[in-house]
Biopython code that builds the backbone (N, CA, C, O; Angstrom):
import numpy as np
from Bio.PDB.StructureBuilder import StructureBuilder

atoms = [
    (1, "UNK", "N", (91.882, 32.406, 31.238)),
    (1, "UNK", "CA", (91.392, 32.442, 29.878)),
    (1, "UNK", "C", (89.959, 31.924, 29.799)),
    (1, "UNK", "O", (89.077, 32.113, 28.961)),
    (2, "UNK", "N", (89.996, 31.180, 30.980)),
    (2, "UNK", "CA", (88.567, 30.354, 30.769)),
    (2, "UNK", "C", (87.045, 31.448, 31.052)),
    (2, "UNK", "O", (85.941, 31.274, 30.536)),
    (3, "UNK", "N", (87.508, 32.730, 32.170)),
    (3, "UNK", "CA", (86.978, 33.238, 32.717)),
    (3, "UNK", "C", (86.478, 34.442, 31.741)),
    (3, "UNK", "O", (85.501, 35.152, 31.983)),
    (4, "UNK", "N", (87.416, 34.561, 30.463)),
    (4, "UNK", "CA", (87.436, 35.863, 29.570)),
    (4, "UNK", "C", (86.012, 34.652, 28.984)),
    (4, "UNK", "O", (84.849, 34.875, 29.321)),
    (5, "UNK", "N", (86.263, 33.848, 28.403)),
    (5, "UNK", "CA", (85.683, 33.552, 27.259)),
    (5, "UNK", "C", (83.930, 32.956, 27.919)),
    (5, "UNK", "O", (82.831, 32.887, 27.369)),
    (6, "UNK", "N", (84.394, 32.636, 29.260)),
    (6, "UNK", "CA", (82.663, 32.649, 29.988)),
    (6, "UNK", "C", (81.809, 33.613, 29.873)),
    (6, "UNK", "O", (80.640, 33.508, 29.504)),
    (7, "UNK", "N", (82.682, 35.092, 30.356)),
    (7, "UNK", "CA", (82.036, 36.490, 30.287)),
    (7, "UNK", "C", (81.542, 36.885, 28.567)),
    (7, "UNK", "O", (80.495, 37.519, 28.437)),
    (8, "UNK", "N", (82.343, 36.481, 27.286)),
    (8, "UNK", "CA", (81.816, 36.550, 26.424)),
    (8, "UNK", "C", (80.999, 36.358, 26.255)),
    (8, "UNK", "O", (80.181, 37.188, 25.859)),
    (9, "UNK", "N", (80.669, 34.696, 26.540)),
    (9, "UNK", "CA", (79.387, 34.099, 25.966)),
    (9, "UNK", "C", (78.239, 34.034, 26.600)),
    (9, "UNK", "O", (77.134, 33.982, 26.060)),
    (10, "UNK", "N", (78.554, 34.037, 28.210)),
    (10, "UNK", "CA", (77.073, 34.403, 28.982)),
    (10, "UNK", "C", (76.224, 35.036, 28.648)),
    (10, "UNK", "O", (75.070, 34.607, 28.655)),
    (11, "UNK", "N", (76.606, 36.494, 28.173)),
    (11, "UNK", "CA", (75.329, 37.238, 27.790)),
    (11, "UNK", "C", (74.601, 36.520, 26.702)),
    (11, "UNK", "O", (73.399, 36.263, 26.777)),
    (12, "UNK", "N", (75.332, 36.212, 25.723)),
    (12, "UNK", "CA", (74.405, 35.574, 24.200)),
    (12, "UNK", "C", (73.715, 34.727, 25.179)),
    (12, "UNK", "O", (72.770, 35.134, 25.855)),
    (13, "UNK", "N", (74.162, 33.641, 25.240)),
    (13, "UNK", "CA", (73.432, 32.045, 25.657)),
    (13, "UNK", "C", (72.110, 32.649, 26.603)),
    (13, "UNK", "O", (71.013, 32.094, 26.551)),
    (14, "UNK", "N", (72.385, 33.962, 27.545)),
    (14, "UNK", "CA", (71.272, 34.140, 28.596)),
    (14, "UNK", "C", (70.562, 35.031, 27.466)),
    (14, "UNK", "O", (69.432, 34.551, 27.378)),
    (15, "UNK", "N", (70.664, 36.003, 26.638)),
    (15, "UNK", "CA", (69.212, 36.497, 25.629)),
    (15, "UNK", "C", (69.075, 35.944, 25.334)),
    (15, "UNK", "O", (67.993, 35.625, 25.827)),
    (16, "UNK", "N", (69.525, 34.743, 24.201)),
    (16, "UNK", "CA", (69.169, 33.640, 22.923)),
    (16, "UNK", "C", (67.939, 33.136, 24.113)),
    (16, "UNK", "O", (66.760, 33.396, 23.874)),
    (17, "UNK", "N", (68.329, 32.410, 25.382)),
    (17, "UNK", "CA", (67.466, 31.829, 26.653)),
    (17, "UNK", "C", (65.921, 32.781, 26.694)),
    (17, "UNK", "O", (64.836, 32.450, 26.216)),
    (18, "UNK", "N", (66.206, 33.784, 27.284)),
    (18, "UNK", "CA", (65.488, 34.460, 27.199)),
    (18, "UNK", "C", (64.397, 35.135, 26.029)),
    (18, "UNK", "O", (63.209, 35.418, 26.183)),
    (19, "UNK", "N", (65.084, 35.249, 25.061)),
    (19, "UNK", "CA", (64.246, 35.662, 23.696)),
    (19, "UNK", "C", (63.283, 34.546, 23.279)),
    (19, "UNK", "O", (62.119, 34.743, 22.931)),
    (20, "UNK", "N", (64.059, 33.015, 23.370)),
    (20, "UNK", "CA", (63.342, 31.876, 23.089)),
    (20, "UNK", "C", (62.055, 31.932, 24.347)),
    (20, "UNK", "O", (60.904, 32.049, 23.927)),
    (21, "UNK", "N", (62.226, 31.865, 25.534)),
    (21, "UNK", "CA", (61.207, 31.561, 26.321)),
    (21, "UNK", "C", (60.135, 32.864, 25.999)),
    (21, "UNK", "O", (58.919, 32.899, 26.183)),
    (22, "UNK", "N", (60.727, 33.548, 25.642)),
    (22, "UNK", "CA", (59.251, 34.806, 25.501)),
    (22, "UNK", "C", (58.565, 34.495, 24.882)),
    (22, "UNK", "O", (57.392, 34.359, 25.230)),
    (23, "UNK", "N", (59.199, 34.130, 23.135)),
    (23, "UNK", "CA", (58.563, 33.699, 22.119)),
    (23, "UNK", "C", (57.972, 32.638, 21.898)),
    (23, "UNK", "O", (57.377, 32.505, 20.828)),
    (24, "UNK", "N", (57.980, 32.009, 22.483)),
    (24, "UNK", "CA", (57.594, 30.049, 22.640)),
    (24, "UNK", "C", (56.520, 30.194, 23.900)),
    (24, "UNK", "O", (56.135, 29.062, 24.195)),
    (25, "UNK", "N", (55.842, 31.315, 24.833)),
    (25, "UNK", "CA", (54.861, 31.283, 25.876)),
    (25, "UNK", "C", (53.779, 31.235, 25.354)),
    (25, "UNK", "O", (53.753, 31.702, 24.215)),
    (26, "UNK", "N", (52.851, 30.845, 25.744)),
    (26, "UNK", "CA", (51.167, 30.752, 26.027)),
    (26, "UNK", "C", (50.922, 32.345, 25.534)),
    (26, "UNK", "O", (51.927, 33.036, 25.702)),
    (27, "UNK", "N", (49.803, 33.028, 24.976)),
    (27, "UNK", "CA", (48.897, 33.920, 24.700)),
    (27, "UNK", "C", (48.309, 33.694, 26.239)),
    (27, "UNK", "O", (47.772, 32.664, 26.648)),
    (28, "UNK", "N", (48.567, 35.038, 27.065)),
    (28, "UNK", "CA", (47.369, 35.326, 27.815)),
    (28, "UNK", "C", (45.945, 35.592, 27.517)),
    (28, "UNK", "O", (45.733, 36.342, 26.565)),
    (29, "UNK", "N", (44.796, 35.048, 28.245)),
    (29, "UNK", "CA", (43.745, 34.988, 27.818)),
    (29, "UNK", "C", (43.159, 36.269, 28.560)),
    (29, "UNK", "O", (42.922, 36.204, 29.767)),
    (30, "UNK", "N", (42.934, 37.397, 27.860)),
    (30, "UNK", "CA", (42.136, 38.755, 27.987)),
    (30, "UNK", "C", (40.917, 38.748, 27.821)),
    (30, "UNK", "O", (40.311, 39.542, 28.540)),
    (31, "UNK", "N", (40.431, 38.258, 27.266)),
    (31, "UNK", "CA", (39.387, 38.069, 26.809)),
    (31, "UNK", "C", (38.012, 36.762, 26.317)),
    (31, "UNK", "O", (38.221, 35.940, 25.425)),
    (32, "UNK", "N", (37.035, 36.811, 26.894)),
    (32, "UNK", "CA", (36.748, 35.111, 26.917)),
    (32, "UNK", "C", (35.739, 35.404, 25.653)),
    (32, "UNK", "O", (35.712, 34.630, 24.696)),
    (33, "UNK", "N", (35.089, 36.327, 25.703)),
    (33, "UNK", "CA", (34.005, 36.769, 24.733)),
    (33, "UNK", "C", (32.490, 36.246, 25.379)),
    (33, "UNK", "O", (31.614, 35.888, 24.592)),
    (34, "UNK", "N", (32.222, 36.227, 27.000)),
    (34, "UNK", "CA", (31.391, 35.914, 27.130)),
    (34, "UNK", "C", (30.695, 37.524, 28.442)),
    (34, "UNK", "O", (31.221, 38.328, 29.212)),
    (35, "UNK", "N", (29.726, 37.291, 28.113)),
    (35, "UNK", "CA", (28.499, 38.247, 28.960)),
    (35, "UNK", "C", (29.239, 38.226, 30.328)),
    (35, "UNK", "O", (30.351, 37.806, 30.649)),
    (36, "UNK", "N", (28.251, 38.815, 31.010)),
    (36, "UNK", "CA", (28.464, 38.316, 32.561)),
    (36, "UNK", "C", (27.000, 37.394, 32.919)),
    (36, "UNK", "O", (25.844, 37.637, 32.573)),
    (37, "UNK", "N", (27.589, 36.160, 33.813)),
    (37, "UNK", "CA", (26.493, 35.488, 33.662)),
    (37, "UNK", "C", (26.158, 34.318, 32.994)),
    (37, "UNK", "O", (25.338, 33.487, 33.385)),
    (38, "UNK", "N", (27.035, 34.261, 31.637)),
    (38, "UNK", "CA", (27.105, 32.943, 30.798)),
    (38, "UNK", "C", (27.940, 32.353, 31.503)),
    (38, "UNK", "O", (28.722, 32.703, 32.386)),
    (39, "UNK", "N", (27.536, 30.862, 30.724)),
    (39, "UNK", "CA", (28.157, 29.651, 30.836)),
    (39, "UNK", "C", (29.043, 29.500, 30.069)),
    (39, "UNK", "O", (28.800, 29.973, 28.959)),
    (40, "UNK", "N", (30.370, 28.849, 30.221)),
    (40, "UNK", "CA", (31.624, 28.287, 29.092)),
    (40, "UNK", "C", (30.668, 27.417, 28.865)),
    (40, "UNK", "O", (29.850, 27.081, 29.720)),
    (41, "UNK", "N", (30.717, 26.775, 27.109)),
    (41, "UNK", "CA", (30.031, 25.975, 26.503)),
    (41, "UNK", "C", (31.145, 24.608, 27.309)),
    (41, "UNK", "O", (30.292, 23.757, 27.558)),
    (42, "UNK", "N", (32.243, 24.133, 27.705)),
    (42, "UNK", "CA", (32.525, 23.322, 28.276)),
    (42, "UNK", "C", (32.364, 23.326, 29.569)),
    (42, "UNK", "O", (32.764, 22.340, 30.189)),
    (43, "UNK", "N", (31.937, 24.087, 30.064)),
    (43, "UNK", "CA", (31.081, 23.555, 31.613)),
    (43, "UNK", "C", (29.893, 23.645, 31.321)),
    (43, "UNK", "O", (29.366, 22.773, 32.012)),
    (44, "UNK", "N", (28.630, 24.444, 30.377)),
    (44, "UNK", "CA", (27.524, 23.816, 30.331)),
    (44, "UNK", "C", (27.647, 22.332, 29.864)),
    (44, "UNK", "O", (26.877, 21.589, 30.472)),
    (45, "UNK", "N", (28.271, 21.850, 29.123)),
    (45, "UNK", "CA", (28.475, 20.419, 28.384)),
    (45, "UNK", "C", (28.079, 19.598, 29.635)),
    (45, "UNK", "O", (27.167, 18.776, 29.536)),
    (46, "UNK", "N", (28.631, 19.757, 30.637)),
    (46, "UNK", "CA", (28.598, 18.557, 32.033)),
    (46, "UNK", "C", (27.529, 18.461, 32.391)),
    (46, "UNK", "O", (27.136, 17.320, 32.638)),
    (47, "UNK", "N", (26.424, 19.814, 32.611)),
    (47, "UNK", "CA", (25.267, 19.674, 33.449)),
    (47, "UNK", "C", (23.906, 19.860, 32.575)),
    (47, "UNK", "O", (22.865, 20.506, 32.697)),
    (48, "UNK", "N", (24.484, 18.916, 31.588)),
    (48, "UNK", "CA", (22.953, 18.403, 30.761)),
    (48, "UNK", "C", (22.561, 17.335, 32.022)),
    (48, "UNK", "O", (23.237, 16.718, 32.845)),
    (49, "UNK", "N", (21.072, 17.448, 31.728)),
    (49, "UNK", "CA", (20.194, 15.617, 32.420)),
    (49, "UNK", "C", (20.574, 14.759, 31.314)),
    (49, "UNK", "O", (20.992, 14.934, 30.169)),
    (50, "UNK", "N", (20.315, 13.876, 31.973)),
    (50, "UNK", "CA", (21.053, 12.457, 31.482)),
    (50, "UNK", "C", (19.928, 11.689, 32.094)),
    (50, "UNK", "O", (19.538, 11.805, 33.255)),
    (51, "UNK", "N", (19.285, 10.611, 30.858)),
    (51, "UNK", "CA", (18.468, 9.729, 31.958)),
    (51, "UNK", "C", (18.623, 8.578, 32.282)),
    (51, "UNK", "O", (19.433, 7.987, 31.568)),
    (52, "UNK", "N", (18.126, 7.924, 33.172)),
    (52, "UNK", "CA", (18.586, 6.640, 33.523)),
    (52, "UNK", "C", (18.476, 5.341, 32.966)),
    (52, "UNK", "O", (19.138, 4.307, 33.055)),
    (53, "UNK", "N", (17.550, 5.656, 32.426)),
    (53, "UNK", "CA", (16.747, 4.434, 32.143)),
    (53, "UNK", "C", (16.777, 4.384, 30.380)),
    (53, "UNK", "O", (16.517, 3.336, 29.788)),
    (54, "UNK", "N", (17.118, 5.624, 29.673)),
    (54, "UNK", "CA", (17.467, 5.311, 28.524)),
    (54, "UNK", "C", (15.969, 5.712, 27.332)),
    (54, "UNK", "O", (14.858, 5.938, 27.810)),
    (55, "UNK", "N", (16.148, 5.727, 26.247)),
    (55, "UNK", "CA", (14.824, 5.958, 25.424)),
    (55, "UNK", "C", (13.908, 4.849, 25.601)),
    (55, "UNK", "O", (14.236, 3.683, 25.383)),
    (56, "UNK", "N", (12.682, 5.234, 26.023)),
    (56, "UNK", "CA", (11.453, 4.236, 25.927)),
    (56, "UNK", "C", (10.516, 3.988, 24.838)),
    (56, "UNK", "O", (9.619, 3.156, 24.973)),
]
sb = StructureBuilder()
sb.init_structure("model")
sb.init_model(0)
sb.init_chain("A")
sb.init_seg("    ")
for serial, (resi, resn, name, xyz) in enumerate(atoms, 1):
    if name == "N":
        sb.init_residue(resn, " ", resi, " ")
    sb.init_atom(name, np.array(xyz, "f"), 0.0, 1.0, " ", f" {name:<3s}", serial, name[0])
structure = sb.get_structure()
């Protein structure tokens, strides 16, 4: 009896599983919106100069 009522419910519990993880993923990123050649504004951010010694 135990074996009827496993085969019932497996399928639900594995789509409900499945439907949730599709819907709950990350957006693949297709598209960055940049040239070829640009910089991500967060990696230009790092390689500003910086000076040492501060305003004089």
């Amino acid at each position: 009896m135990f074996e009827l009522a496993l085969l019932a419910l497996a399928p639900a519990a594995g789509g409900s599983l499945i439907t949730y993880l599709t819907l709950t993923r990350k957006p693949a990123v297709n598209h960055t919106g940049l040239a070829v050649g640009q910089i991500t504004i967060k990696r230009r951010s790092g390689r500003m100069a910086v000076r040492a010694g501060g305003a004089a």
